[in-house]
MOPAC internal coordinates of N, CA, C and O (Angstrom, degrees):
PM7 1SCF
backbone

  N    0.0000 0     0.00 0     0.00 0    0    0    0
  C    1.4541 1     0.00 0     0.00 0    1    0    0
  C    1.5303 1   110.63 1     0.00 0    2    1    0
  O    1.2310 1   115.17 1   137.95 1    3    2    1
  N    0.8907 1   126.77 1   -42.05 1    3    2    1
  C    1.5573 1   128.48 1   164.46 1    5    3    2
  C    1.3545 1   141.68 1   -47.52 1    6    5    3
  O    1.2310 1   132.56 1   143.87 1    7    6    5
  N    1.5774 1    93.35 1   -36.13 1    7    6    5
  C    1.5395 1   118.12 1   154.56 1    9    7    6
  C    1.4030 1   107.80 1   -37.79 1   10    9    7
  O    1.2310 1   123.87 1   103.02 1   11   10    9
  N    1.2636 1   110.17 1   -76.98 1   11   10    9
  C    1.3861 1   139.62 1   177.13 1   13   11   10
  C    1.2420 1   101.20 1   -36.57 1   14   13   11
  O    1.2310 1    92.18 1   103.15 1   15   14   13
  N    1.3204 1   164.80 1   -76.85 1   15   14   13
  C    1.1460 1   174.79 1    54.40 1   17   15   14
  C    1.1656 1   104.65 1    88.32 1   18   17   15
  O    1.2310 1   120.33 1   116.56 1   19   18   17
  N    1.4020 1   116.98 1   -63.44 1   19   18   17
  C    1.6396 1   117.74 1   179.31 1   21   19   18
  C    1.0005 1   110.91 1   -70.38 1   22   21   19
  O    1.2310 1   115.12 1   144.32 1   23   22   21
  N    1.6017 1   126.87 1   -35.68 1   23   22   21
  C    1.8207 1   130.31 1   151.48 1   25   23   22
  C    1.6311 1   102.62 1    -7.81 1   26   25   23
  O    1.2310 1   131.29 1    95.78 1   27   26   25
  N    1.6604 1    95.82 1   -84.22 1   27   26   25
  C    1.3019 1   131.19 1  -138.42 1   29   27   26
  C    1.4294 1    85.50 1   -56.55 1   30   29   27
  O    1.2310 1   111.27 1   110.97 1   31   30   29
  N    1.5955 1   134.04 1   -69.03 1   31   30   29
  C    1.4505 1   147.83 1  -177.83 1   33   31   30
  C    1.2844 1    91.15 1   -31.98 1   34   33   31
  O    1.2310 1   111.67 1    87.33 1   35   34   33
  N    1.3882 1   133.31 1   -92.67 1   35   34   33
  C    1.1533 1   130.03 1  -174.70 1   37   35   34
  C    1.5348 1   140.40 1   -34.60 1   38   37   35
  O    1.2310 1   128.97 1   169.54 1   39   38   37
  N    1.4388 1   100.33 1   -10.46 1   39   38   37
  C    1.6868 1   108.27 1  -162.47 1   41   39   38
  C    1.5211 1    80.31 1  -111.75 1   42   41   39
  O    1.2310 1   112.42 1   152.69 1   43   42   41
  N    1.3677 1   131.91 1   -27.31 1   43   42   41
  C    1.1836 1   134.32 1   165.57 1   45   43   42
  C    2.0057 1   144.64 1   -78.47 1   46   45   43
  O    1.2310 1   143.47 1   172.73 1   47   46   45
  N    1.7437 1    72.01 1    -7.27 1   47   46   45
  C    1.9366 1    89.67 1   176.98 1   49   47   46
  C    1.7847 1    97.41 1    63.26 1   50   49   47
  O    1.2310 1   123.20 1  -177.37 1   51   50   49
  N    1.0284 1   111.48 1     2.63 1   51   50   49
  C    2.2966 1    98.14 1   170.49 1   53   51   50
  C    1.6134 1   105.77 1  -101.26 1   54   53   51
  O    1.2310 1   124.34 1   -14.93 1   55   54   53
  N    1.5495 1   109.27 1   165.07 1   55   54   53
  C    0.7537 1   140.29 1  -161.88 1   57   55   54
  C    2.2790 1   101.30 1   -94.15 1   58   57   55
  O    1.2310 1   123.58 1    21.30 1   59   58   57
  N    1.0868 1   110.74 1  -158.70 1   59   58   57
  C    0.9164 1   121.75 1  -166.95 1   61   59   58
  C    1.9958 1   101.53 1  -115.65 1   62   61   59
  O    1.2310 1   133.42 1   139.59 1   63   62   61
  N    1.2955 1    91.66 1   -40.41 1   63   62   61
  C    1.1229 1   107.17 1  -165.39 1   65   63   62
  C    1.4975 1   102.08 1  -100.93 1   66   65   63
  O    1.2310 1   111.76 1   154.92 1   67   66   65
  N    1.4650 1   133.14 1   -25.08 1   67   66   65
  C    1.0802 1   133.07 1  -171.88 1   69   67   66
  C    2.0253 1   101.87 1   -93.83 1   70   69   67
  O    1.2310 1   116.95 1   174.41 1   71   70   69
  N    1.2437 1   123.40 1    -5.59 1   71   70   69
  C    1.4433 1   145.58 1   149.57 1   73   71   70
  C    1.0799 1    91.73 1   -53.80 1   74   73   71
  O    1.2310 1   116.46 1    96.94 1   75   74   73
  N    1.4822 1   124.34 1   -83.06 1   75   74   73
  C    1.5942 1   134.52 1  -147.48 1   77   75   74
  C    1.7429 1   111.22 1   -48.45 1   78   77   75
  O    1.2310 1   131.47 1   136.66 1   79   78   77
  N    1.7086 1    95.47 1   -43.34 1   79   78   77
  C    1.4942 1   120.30 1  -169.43 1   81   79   78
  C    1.9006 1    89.43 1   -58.62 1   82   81   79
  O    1.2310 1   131.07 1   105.56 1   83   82   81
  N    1.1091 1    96.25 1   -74.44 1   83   82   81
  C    1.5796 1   103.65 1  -167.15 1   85   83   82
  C    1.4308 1   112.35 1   -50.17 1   86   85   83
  O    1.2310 1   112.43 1   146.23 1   87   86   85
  N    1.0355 1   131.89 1   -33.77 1   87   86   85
  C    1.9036 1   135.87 1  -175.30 1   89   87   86
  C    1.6228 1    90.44 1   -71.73 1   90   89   87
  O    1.2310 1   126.38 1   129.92 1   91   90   89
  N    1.6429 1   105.34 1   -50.08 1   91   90   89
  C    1.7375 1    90.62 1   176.93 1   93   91   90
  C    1.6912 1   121.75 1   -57.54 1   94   93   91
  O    1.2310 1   122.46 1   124.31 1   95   94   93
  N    1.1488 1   112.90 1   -55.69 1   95   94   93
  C    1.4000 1   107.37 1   166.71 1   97   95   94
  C    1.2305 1   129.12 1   -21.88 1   98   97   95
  O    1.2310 1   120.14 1   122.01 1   99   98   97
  N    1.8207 1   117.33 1   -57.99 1   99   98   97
  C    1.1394 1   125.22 1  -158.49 1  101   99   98
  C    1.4043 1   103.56 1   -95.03 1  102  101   99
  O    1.2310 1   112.16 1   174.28 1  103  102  101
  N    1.3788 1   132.39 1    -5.72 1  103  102  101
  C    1.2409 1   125.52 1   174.20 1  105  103  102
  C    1.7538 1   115.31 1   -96.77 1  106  105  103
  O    1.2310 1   124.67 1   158.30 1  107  106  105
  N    1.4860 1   108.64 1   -21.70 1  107  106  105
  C    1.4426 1   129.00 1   174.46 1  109  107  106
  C    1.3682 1   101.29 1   -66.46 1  110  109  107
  O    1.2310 1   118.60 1   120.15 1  111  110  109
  N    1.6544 1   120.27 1   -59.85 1  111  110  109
  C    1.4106 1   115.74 1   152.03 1  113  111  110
  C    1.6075 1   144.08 1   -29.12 1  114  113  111
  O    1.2310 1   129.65 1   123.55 1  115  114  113
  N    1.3074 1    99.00 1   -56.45 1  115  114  113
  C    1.6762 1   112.72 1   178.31 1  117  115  114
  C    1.5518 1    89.89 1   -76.85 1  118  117  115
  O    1.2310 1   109.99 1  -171.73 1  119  118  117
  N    1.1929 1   136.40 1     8.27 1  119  118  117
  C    1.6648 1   128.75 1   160.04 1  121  119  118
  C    1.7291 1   111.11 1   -78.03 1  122  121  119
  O    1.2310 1   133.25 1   126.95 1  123  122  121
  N    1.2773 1    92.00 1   -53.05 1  123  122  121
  C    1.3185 1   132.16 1  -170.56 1  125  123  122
  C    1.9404 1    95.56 1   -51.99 1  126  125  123
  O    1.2310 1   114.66 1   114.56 1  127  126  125
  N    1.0784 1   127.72 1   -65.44 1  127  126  125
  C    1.4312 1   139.00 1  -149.41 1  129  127  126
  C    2.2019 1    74.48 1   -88.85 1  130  129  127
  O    1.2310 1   122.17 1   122.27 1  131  130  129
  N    0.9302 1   113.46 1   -57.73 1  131  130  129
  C    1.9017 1   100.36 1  -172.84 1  133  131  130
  C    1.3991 1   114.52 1   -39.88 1  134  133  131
  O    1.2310 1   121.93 1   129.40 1  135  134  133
  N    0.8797 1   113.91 1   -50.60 1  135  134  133
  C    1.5104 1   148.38 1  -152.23 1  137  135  134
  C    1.9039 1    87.56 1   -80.70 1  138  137  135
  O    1.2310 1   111.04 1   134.06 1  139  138  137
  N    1.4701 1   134.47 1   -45.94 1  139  138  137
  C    1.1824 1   142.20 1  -171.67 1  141  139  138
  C    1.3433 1    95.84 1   -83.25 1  142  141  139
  O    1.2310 1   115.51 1   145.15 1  143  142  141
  N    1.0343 1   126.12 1   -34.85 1  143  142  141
  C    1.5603 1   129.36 1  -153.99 1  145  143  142
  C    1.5070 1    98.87 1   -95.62 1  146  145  143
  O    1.2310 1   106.61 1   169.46 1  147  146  145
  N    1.5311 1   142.51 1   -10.54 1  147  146  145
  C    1.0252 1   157.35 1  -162.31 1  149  147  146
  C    1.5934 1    95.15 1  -104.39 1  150  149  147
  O    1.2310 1   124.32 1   108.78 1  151  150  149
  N    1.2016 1   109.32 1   -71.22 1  151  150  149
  C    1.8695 1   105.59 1  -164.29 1  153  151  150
  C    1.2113 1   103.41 1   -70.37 1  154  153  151
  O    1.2310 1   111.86 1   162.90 1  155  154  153
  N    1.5950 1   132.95 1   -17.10 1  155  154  153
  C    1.2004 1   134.01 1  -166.17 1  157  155  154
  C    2.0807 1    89.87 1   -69.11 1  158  157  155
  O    1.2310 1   136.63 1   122.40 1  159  158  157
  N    1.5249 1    85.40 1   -57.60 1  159  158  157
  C    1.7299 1    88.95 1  -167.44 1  161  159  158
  C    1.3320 1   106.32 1   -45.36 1  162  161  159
  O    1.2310 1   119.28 1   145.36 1  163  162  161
  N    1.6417 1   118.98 1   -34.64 1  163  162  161
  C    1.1176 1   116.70 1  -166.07 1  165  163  162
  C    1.6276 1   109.80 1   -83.89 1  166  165  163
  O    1.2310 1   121.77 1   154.38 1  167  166  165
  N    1.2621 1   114.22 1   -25.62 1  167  166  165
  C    1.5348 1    98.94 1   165.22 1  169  167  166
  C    1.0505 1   142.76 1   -79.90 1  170  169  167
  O    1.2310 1   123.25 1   163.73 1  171  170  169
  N    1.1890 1   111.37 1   -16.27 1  171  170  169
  C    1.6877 1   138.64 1   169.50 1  173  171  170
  C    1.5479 1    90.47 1   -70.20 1  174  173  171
  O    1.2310 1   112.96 1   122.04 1  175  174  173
  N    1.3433 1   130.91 1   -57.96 1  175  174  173
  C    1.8608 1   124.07 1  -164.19 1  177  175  174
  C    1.4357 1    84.21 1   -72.68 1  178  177  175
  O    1.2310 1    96.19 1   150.04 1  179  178  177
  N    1.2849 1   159.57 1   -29.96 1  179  178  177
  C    1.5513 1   139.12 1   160.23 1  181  179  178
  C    1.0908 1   155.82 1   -94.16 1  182  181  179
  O    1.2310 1   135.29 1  -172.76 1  183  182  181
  N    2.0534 1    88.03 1     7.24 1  183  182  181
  C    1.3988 1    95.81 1  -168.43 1  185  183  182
  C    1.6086 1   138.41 1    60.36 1  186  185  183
  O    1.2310 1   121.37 1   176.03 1  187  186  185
  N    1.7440 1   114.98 1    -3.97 1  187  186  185
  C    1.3899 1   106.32 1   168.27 1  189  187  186
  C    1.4332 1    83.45 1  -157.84 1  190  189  187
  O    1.2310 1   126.85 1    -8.32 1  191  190  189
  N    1.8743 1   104.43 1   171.68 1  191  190  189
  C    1.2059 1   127.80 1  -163.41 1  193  191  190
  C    1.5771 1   115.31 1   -68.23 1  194  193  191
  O    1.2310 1   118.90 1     3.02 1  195  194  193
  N    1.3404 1   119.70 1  -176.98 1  195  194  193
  C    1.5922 1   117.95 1   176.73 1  197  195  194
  C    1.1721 1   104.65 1   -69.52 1  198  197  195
  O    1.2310 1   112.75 1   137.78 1  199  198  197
  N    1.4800 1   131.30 1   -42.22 1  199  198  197
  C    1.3628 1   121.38 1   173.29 1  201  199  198
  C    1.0246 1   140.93 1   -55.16 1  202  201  199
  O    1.2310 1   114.95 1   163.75 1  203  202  201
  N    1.2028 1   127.18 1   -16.25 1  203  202  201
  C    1.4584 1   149.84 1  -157.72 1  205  203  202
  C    1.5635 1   111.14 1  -117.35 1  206  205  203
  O    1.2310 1   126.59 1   124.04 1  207  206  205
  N    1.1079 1   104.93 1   -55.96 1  207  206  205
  C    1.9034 1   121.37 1   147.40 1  209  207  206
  C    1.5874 1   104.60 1   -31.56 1  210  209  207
  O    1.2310 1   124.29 1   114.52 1  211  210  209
  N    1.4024 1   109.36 1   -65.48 1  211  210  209
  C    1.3758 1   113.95 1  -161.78 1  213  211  210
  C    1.6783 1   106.67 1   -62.91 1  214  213  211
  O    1.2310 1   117.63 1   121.17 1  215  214  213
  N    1.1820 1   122.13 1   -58.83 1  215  214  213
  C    1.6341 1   134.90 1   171.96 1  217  215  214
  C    1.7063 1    95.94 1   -42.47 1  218  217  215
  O    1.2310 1   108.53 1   135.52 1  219  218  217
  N    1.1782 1   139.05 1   -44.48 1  219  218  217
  C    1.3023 1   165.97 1  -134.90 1  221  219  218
  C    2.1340 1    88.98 1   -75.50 1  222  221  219
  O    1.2310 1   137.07 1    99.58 1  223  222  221
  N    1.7713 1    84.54 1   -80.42 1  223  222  221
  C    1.4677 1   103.40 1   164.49 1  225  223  222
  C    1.0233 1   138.02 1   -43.01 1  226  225  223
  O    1.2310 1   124.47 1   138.40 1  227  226  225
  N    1.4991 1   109.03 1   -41.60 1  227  226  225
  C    1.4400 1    93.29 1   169.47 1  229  227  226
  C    1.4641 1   144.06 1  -105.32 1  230  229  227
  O    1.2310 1   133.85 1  -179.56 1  231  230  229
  N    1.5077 1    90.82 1     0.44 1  231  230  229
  C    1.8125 1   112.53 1   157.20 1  233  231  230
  C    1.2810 1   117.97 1   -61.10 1  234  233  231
  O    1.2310 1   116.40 1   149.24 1  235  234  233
  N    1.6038 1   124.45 1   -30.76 1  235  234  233
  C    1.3253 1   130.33 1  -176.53 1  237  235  234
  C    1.5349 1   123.29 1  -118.60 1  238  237  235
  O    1.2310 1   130.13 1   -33.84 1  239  238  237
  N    0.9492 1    98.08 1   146.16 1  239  238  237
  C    1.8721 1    90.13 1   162.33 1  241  239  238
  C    1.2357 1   123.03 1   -66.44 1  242  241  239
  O    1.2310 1   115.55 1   -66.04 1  243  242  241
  N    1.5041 1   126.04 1   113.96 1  243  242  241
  C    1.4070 1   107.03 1  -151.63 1  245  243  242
  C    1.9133 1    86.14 1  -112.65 1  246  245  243
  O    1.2310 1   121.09 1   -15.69 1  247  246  245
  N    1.2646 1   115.52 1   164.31 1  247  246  245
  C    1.4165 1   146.95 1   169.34 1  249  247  246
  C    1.6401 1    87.91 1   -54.77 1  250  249  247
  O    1.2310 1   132.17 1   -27.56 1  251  250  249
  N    1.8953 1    94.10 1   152.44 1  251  250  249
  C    0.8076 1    95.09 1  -175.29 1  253  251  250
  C    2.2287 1   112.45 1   -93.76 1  254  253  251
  O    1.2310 1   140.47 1  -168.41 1  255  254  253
  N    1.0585 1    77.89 1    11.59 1  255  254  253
  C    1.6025 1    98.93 1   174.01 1  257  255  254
  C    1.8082 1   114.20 1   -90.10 1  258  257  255
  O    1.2310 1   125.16 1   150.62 1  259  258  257
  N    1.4920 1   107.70 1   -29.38 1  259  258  257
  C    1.4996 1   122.87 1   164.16 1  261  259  258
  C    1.6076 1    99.39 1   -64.83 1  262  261  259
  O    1.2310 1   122.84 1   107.18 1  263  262  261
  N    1.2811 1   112.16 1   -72.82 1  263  262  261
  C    1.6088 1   123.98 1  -160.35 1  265  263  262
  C    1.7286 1    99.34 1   -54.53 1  266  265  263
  O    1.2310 1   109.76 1   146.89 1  267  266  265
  N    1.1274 1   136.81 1   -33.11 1  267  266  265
  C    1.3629 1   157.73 1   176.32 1  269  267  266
  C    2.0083 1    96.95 1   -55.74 1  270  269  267
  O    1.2310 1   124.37 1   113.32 1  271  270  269
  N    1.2113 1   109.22 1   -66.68 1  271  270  269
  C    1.2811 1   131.09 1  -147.22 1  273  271  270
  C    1.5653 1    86.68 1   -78.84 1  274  273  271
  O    1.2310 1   119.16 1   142.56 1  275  274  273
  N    1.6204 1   119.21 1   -37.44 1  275  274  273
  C    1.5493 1   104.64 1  -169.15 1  277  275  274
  C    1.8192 1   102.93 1   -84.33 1  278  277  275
  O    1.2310 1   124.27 1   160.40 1  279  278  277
  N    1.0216 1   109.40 1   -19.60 1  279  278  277
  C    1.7134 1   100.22 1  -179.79 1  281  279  278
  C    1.7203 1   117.73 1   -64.55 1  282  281  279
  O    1.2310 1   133.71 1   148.10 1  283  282  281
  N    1.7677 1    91.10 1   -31.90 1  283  282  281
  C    1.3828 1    92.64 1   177.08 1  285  283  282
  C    1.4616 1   112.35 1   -91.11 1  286  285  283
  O    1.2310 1   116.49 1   164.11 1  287  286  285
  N    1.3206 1   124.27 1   -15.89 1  287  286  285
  C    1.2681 1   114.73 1   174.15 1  289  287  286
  C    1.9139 1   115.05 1   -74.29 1  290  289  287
  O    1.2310 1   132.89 1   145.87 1  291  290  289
  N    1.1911 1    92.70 1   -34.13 1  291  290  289
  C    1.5725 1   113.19 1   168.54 1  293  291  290
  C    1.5175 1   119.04 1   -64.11 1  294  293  291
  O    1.2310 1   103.65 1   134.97 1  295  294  293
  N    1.2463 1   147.70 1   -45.03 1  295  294  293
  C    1.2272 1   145.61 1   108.09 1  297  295  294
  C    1.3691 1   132.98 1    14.03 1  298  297  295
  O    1.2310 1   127.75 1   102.43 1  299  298  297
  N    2.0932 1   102.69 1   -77.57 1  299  298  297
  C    1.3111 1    95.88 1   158.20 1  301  299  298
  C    1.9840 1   144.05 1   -59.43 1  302  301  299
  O    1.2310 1   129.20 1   130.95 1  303  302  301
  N    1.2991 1    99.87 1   -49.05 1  303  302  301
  C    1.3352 1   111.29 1   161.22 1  305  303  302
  C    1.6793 1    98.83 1   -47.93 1  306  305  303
  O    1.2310 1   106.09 1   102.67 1  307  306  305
  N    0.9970 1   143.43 1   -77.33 1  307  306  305
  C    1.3213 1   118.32 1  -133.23 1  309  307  306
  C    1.7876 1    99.75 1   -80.39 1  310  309  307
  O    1.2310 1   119.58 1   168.43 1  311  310  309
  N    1.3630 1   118.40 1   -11.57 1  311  310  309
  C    1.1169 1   138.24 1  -145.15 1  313  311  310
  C    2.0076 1    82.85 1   -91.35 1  314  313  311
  O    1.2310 1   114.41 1   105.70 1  315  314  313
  N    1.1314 1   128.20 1   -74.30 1  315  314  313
  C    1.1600 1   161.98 1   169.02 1  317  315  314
  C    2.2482 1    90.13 1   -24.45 1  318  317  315
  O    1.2310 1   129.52 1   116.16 1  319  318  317
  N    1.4742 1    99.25 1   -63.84 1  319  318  317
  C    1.2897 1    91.43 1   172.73 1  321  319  318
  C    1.2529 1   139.58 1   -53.08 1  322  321  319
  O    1.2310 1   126.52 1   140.27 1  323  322  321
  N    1.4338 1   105.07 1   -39.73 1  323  322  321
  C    1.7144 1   139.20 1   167.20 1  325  323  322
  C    1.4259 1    97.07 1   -39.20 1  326  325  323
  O    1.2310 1   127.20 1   120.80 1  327  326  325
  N    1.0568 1   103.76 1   -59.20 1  327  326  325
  C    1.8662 1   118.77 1  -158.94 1  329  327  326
  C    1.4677 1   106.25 1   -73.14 1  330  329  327
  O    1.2310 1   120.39 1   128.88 1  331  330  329
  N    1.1124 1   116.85 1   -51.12 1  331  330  329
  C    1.2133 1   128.62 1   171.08 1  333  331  330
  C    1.6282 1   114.23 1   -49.90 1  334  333  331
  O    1.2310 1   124.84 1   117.49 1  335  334  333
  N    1.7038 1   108.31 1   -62.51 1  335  334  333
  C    1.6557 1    91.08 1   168.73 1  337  335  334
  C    1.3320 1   142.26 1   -73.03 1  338  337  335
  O    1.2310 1   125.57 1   167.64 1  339  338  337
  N    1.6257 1   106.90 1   -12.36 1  339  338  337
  C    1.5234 1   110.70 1   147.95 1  341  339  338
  C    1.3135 1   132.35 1   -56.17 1  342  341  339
  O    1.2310 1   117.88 1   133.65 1  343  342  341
  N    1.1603 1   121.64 1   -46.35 1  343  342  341
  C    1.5754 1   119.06 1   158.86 1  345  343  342
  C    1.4135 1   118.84 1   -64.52 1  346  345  343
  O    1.2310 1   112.54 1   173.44 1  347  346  345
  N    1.4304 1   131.70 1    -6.56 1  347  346  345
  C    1.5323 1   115.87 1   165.45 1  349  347  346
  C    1.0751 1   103.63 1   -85.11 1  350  349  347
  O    1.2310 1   109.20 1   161.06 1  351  350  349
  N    1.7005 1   137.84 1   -18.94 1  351  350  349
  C    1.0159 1   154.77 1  -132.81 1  353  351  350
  C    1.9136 1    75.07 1   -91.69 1  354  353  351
  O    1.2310 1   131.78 1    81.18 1  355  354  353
  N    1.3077 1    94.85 1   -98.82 1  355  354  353
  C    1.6819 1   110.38 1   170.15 1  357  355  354
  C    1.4401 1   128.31 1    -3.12 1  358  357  355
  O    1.2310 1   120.17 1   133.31 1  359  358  357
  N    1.7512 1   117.29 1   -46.69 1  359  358  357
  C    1.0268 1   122.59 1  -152.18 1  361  359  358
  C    1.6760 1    89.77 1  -105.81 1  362  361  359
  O    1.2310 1   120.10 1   180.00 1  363  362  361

């Protein structure tokens, strides 16, 4: 299988390590777009931002479908940031 591999590198002009670089990118990315694609849903199902949501919650007694919705919106946002400063990190 390695054969194969060193094939592939070679028939491709990359490196081993310059593979590694790029799979990281694109998976740090495909973090990046989940993580967007999550609060988006979630702002559209509330009509306002995480911040506002969040102030939202804790003025009220919220459902347990609210309290549900902010862990994961809370998650995503901070999750989304994470990702984000690892790739400035990188670049």
């Amino acid at each position: 299988m390695e054969q194969v591999q060193e094939k592939i590198f070679s028939s491709l002009h990359i490196s081993k390590k310059r593979l590694l670089d790029e799979m990281s990118l694109l998976l740090a990315k495909q973090q990046i777009s989940e993580f967007r694609m999550e609060i988006e849903y979630l702002e559209k199902k509330y009509k306002i931002n995480f911040n506002k949501f969040n102030d939202d919650v804790q003025k009220q007694t919220a459902s347990y479908e609210m309290e549900n919705d902010w862990m994961k919106w809370k998650f995503a946002v901070e999750s989304l940031q994470y990702w984000k400063n690892l790739l400035q990190e990188k670049i």
